[in-house]
C-alpha positions as CSV (number, residue, x, y, z in Angstrom):
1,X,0.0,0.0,0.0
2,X,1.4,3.7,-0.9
3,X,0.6,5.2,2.6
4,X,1.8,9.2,1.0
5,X,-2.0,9.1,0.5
6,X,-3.6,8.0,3.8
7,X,-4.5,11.4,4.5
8,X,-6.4,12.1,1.4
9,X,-8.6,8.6,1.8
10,X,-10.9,9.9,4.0
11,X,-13.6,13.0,3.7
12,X,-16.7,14.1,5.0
13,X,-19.9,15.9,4.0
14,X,-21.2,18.5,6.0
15,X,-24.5,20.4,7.0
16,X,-22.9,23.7,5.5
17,X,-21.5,21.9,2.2
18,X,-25.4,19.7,2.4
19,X,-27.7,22.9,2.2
20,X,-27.5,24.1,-1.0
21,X,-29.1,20.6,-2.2
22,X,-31.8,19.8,0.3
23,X,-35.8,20.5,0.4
24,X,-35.0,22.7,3.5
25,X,-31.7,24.2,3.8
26,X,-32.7,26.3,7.2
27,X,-33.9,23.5,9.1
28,X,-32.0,21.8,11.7
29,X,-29.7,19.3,11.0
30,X,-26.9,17.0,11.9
31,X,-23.2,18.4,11.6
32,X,-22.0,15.4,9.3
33,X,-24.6,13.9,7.0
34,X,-21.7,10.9,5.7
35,X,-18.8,9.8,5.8
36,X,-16.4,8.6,3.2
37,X,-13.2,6.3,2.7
38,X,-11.8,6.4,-1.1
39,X,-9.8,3.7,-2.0
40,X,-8.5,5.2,-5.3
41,X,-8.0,3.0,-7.8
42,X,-7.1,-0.3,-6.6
43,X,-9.8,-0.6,-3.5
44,X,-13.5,0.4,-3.4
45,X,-14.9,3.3,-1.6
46,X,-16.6,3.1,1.3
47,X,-19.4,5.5,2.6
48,X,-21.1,5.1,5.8
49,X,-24.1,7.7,6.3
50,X,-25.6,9.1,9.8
51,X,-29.4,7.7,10.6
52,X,-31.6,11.0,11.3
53,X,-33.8,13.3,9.1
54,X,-33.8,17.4,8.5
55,X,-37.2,18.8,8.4
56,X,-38.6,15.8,7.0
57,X,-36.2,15.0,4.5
58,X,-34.0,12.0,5.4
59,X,-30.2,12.3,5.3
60,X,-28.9,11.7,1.8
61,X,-25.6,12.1,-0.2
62,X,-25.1,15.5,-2.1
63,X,-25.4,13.6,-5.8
64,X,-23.6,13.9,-9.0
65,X,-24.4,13.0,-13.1
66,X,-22.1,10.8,-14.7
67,X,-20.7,12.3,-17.5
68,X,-18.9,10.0,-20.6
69,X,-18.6,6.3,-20.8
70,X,-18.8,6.2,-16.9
71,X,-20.5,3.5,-14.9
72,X,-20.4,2.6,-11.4
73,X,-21.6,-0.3,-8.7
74,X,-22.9,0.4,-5.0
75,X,-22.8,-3.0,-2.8
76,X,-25.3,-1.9,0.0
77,X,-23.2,-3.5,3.5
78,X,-25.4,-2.4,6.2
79,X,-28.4,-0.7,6.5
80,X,-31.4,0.0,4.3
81,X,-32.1,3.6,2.2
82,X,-33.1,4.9,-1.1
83,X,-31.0,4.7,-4.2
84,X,-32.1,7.4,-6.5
85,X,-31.5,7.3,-10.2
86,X,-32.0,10.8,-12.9
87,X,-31.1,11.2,-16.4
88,X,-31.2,14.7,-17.5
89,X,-31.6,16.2,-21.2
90,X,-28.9,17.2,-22.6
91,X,-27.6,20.2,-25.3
92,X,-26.6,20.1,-28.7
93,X,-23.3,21.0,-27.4
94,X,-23.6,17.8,-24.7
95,X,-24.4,19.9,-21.7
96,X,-26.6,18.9,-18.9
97,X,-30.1,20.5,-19.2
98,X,-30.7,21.0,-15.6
99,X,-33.9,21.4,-15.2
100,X,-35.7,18.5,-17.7
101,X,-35.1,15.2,-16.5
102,X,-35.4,12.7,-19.0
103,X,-35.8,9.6,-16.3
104,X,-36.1,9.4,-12.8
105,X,-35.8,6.3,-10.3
106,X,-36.6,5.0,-6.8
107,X,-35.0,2.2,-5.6
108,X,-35.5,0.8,-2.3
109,X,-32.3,-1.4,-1.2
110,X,-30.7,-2.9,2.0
111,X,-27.5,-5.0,2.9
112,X,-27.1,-7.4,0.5
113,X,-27.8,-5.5,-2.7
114,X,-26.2,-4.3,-5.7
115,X,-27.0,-1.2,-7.5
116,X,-25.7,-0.4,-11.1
117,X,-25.6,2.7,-11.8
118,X,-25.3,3.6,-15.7
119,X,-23.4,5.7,-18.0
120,X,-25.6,9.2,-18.2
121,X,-27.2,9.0,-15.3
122,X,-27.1,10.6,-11.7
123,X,-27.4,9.0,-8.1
124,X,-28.3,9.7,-5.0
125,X,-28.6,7.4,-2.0
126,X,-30.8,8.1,1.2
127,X,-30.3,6.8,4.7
128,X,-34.4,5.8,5.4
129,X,-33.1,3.8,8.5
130,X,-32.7,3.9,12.0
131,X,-28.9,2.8,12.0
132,X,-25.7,3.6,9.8
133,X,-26.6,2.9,6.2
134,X,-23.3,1.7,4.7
135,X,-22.2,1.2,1.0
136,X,-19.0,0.2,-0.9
137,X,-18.6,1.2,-4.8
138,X,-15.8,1.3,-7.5
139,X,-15.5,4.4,-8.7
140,X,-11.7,5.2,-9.0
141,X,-10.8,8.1,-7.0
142,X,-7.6,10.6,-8.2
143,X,-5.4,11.4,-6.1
144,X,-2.3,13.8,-6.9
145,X,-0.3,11.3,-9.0
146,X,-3.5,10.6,-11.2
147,X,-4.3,12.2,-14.6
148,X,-7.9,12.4,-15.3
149,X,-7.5,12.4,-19.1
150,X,-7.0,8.2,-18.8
151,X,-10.4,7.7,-17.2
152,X,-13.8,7.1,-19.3
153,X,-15.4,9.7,-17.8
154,X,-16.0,12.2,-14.6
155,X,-18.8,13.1,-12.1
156,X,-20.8,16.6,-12.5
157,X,-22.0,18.2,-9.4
158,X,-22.7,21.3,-10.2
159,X,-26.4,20.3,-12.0
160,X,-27.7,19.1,-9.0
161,X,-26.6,22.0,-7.2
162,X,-28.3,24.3,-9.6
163,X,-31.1,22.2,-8.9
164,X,-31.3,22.3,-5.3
165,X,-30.9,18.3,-5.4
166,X,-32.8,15.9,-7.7
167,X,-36.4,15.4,-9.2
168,X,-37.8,14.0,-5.9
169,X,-37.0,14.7,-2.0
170,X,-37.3,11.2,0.0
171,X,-39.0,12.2,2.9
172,X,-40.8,10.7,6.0
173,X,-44.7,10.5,6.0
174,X,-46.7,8.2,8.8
175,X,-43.1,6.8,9.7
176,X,-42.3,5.3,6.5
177,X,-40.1,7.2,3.1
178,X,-42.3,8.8,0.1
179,X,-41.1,11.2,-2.6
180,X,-42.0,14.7,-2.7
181,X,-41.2,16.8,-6.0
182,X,-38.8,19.3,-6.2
183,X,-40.9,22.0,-7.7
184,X,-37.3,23.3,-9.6
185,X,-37.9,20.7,-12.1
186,X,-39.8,22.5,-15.5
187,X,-40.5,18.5,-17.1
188,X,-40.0,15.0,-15.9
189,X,-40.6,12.9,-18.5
190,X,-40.5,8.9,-17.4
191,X,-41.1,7.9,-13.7
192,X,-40.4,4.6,-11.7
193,X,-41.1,5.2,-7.7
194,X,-40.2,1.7,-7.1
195,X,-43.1,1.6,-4.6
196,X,-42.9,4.5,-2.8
197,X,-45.8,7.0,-2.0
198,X,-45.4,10.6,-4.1
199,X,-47.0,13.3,-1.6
């Protein structure tokens, strides 16, 4: 193991870097929402989020788009959450369309399943449980000795934030998740809830 990078494997998301893409960013809310342990190329990632809720919404990851021949697998470990999928228009030039989704997906996974996620699309995943919901995946992380240009493709955050977060909030209703629409959103063309209540 090259241990020059140890400090660089793990990160954290918090509350202030969160609010820009949740349903309510002045409600109260945990000071870490996740935490994460890259593995960079050789080893997966590992992300392990809190259990808890702000103003109705569960705790979630920020999300991203995949951009270029870029896929990606999530082994859910521990727990049980929300994997949300989006696919979003995109420009003549190849640009994300922010605000027209083309697909949308609810997944509803615990330990012992695989998610795919495809090239195009974007995840999020949601922490709907009472414990640690805990994921591994094999996205190859850079770190300083890396050179992005040998790589398929690369993540886009920036959409989502533009967005306030994806098509759907997962929040809690009688105790259980449902979706609520992010009114940000001008067209949503194909749905799959997976099951799931849409308030």
């Amino acid at each position: 193991m090259d241990f020059k990078f140890v400090g660089k494997h793990f990160a954290q998301k918090t509350f202030e870097q969160m609010k820009e893409v949740l349903m309510d960013p002045k409600a109260n809310a945990p000071e870490i929402f996740y935490y994460m342990v890259r593995g960079g190329i050789d080893q997966r990632n590992i992300t392990v989020w809190e259990p808890g809720k702000v103003g109705g919404e569960y705790i979630k990851s920020y999300g991203h788009y995949h951009i270029g021949d870029l896929n990606e697998t999530y082994w859910i470990l521990f727990g049980e959450g929300v994997a949300l999928l989006q696919k979003t228009k995109l420009n003549n030039d190849g640009k994300i369309v922010p605000d027209e989704a083309l697909e949308f997906r609810a997944i509803k996974v615990k330990a012992g399943d695989i998610v795919k996620i495809p090239k195009g699309f974007g995840h999020v995943f949601v922490n709907t449980g009472r414990t640690f919901f805990v994921t591994a995946d094999d996205t190859d992380v850079l770190f300083d000795d890396e050179t992005p240009q040998k790589y398929p493709g690369h993540t886009d955050y920036e959409a989502v934030k533009k967005m306030q977060g994806f098509a759907y909030y997962v929040i809690e209703e009688n105790d259980l998740p449902a979706l609520k629409k992010n009114k940000n959103y001008k067209s949503i063309l194909k749905t799959d809830f997976g099951g799931l209540p849409v308030l």
